[in-house]
N, C-alpha and C positions, 0 to 999 in steps of 0.2 A: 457546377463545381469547377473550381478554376484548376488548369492543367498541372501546374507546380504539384499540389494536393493532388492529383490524382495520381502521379509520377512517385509520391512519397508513399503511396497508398498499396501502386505495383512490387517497388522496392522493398518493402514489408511481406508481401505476400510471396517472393520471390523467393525472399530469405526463411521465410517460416517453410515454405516447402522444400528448398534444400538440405534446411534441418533436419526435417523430418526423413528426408531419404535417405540422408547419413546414420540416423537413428535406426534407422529398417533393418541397413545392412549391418552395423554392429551385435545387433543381434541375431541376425541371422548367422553369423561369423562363426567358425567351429574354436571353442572354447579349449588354448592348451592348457591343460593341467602341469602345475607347477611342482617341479620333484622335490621330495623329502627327504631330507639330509640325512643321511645314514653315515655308519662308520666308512663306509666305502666311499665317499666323497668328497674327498681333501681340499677340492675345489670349491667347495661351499665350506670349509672351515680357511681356508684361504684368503677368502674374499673376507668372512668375517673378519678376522688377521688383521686384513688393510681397512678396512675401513676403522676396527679401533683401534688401528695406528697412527690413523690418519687425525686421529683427535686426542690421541697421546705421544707426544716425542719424547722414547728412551732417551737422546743424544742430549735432553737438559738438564737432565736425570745428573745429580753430582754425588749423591749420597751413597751409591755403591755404581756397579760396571752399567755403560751401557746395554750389553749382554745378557746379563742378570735380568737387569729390567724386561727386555724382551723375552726372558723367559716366564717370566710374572706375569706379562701380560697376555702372551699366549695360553696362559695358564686359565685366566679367569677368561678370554673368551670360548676357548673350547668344553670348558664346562659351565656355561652359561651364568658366568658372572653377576649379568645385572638381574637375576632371577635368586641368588643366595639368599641366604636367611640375611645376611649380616656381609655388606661388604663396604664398611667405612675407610674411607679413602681411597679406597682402589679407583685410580683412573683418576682421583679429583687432587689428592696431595701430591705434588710433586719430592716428595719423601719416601719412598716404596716401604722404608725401613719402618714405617708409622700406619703403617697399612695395615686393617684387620689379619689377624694371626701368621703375619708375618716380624720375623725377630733375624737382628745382624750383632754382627761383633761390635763390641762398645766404640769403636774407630766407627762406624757405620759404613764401613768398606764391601761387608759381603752379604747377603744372604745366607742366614745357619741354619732358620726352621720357618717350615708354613706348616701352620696347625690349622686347618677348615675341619673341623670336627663336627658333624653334623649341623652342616651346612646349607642342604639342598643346592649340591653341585651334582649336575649332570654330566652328559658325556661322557668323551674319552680324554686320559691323559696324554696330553700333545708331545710330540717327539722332543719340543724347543724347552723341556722340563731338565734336557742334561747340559740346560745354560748355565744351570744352578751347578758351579762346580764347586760353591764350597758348603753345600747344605750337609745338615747331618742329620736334622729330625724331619722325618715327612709325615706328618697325621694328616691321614683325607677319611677317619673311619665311618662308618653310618652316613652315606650320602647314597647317590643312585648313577654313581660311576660305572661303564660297562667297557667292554670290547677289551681286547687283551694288558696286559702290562705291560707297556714299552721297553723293548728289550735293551735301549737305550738308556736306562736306569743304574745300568752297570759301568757307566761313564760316572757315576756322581762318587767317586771316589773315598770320596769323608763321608758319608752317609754311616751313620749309626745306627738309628733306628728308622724303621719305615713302619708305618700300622695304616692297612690298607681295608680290615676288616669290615662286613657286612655291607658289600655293595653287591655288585653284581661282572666283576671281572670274570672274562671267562681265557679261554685257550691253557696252554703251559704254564708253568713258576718259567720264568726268564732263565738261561745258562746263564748268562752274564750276571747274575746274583751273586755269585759261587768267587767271582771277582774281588768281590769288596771286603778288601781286608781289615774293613773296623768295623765290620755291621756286627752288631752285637745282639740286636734285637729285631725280630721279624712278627708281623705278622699279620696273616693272608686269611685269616679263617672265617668262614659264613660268605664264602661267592661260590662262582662256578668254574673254580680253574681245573682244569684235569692233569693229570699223571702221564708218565710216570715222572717221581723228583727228579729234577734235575742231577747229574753225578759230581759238579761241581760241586752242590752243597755237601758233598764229603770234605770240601777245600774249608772249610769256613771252621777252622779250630778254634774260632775267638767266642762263636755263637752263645749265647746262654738262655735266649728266649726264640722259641720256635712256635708259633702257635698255625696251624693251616686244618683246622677242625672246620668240619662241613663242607668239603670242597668231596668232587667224585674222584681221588687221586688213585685209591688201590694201594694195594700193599707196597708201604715203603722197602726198599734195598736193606737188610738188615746188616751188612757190612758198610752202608752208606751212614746208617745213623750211630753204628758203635767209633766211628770219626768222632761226632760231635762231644768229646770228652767235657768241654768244659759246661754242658746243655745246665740251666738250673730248672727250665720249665719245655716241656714236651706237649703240646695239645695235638692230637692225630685224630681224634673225636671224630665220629660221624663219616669218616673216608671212605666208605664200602673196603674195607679192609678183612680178609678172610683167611683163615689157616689159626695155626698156635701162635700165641707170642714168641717172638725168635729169643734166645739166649743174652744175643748182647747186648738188648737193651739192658740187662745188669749189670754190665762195664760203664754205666753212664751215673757212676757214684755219685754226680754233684747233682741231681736229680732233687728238688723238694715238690714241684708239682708235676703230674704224669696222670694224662686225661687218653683212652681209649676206649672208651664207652663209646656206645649208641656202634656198633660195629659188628661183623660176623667171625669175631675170634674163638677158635675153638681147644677144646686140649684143657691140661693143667696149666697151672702158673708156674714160672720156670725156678726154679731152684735157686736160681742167680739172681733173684730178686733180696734174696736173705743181704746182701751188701749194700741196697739201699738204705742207707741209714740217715742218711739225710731228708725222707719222705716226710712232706706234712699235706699232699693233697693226693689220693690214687683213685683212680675212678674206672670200674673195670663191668660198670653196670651197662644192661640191655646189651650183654652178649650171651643168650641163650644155649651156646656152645662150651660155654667154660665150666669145667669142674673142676673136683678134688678140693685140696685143702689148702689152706695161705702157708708160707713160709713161717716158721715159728717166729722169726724175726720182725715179718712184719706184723702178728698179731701183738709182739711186743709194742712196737710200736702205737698201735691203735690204743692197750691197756693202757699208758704212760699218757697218754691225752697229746701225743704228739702229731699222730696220722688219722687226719678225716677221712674213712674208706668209704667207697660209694661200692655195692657187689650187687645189688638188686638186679632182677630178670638175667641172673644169671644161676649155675649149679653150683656155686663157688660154695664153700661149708663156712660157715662164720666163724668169726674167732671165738 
């Protein structure tokens, strides 16, 4: 065998053995385990941030603020955007305003409403949400959003309505709610936020829909909710809520829906109930503790085919 070939023959085998030693030791190598993004980790929602910033520029964006946009888009990465049911345009249209359930003012200057309703949006909602400063409607309801409400929410100043229900929020209602003086419509019901309400929301005279049914809140302040004068609909459903109905919920005349079932209230029904007259929904069922007899007024009611009453698993006397 000629020397050239026998030199190409060493080289080979030179290199196949090298391989294999580097192979040895990668495996032999202690394997670190890579961490799991948790609410506790900003820095892995961070990095996501720049990276899908780095493949969308706000600053081309002319169809409302750059700001805005970057709240839009922190939006859809921290709730894992490209995993939604349904997220046309986002990130591809350079039009934000054209973007799955997103809607601006007829000028296309602002951001008014993001509706992901049932969605499949995960995570948390990001701080960079109070970009949106002239939103008014927020629908994120039936998704599998967690970790607290941004207390940051009480910067979005126009906000009217917010409906946040059946995910999985937990901690506080935000103080900074109690802020927004056009929110008209709330609601928080079917997560895990705890108690007790905030005292602010005695500030919110505009309210007329309050819905935070299934959350472990505990008995509301009952001088906190005889504020809410202008309330039309009340859902307290399911609170671990316990003792008698207080009184002043019957100073809440503009009253048509009033849900406080599934709860541990006990006692009769207060007297001051007789000046709801505006009732077409009461529901006072699966409280084992209630007795005695309805206000003649509201059994008028019920006759008249104006009020749906719910009293089941309770001691209440029928009309």
């Amino acid at each position: 065998m000629k020397s050239s070939a026998k030199n190409r023959i060493y080289r080979h085998i030179r290199t196949l053995v090298l391989f294999l030693f580097l192979l040895m030791q990668a495996a032999c190598a202690p394997i670190t385990p890579v961490p799991t993004a948790t609410v506790d980790q900003p820095v892995v929602a961070a990095t996501t941030m720049r990276a899908i910033s780095a493949t969308f520029d706000c600053d081309l964006v002319t169809s409302i603020t750059p700001d805005e946009c970057r709240g839009l888009v922190a939006l859809y990465a921290a709730t894992g955007g490209a995993n939604w049911n349904n997220n046309d345009g986002w990130l591809t249209d350079m039009n934000p305003c054209e973007w799955k359930g997103v809607d601006c003012l007829p000028d296309h200057e602002h951001v008014t409403l993001v509706s992901l309703v049932q969605n499949n949006l995960g995570g948390t909602l990001p701080n960079e949400i109070m970009r949106l400063q002239w939103l008014r409607v927020l629908l994120l309801p039936a998704n599998s959003l967690s970790g607290p409400i941004p207390n940051v929410m009480g910067e979005l100043k126009d906000l009217e309505t917010i409906h946040l229900s059946h995910n999985s929020f937990t901690g506080p209602i935000p103080e900074s709610l109690g802020g927004l003086g056009k929110l008209t419509d709330i609601d928080l019901s079917r997560n895990q936020l705890n108690g007790p309400l905030p005292s602010s929301l005695g500030d919110m005279l505009q309210l007329e829909h309050l819905r935070l049914g299934s959350n472990p809140l505990g008995a509301p302040d009952p001088m906190l909710l005889r504020k809410l004068r202008n309330l039309e609909t009340l859902g307290l459903d399911g609170i671990g809520w316990s003792g008698e109905i207080p009184v002043q919920l019957g100073f809440l005349r503009r009253l048509t829906h009033l849900d406080l079932s599934n709860n541990e209230l006990t006692g009769r029904i207060p007297f001051m109930f007789a000046g709801l007259e505006s009732l077409t929904f009461l529901a006072l069922s699966q409280n084992t503790g209630l007795t005695g007899a309805l206000p003649v007024q509201i059994c008028s009611l019920v006759a008249n085919g104006q009020l749906d009453l719910l009293i089941s698993g309770t001691g209440i006397t029928a009309c």
